[in-house]
Legacy VTK file of the C-alpha trace (Angstrom):
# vtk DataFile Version 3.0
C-alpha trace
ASCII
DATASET POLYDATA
POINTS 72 float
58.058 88.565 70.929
59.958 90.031 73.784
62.707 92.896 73.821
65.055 90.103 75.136
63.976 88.323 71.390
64.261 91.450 69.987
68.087 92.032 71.415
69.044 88.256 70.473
68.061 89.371 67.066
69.609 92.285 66.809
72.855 91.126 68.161
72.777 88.111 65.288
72.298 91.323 62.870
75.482 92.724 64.227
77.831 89.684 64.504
76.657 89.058 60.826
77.327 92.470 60.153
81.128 92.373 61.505
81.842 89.122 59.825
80.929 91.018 56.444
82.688 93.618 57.418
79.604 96.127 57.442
80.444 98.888 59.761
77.016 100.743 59.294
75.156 97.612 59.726
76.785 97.262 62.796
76.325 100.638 64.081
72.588 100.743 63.105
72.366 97.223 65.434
73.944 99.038 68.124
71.376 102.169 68.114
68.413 99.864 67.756
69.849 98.140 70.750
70.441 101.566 72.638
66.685 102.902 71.535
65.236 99.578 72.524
66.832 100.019 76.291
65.680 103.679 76.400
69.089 104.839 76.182
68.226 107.385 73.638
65.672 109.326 74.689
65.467 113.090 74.884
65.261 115.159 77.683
62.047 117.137 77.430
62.680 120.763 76.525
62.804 123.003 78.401
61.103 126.556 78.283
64.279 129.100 77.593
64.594 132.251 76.445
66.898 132.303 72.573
70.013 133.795 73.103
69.119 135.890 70.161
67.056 137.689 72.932
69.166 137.125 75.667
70.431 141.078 76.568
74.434 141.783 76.453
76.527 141.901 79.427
79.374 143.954 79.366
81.473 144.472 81.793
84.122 147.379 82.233
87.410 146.306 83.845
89.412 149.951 84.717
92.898 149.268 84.904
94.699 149.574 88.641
96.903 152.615 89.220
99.740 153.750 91.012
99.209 157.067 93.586
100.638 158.896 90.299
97.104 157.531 88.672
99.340 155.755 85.821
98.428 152.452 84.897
100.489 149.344 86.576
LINES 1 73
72 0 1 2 3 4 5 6 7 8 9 10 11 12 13 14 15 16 17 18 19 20 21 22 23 24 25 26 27 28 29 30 31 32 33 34 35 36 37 38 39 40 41 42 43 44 45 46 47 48 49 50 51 52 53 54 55 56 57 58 59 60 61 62 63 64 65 66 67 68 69 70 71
């Protein structure tokens, strides 16, 4: 058995699927299609720091002035 036997089959699942009018049938044909192709697959993690420990930036914005020093 091939993946290109394994497609065929899964693409009979689906058309018999639609003709029943079995939407998750179809969908779970679709996504066994996609996994078989690789289309799926995760990127590995990566290494990152949580934002839970991530420190706070806050930055303070002072408002621009006039020569008076009142705010514009």
């Amino acid at each position: 058995m091939s993946i290109d036997d394994l497609m065929t089959e899964l693409d009979d699942a689906r058309l018999t699927a639609k003709a029943n009018g079995q939407a998750s049938a179809m969908v779970a044909a679709t996504m066994s299609k996609a996994k078989l192709l690789g289309l799926l697959d995760k990127p590995p993690m990566r290494d990152i720091e949580p934002i839970a420990n991530r420190p706070t930036v806050i930055r303070l914005v002072a408002p621009k002035t006039n020569d008076k020093g009142k705010a514009v």
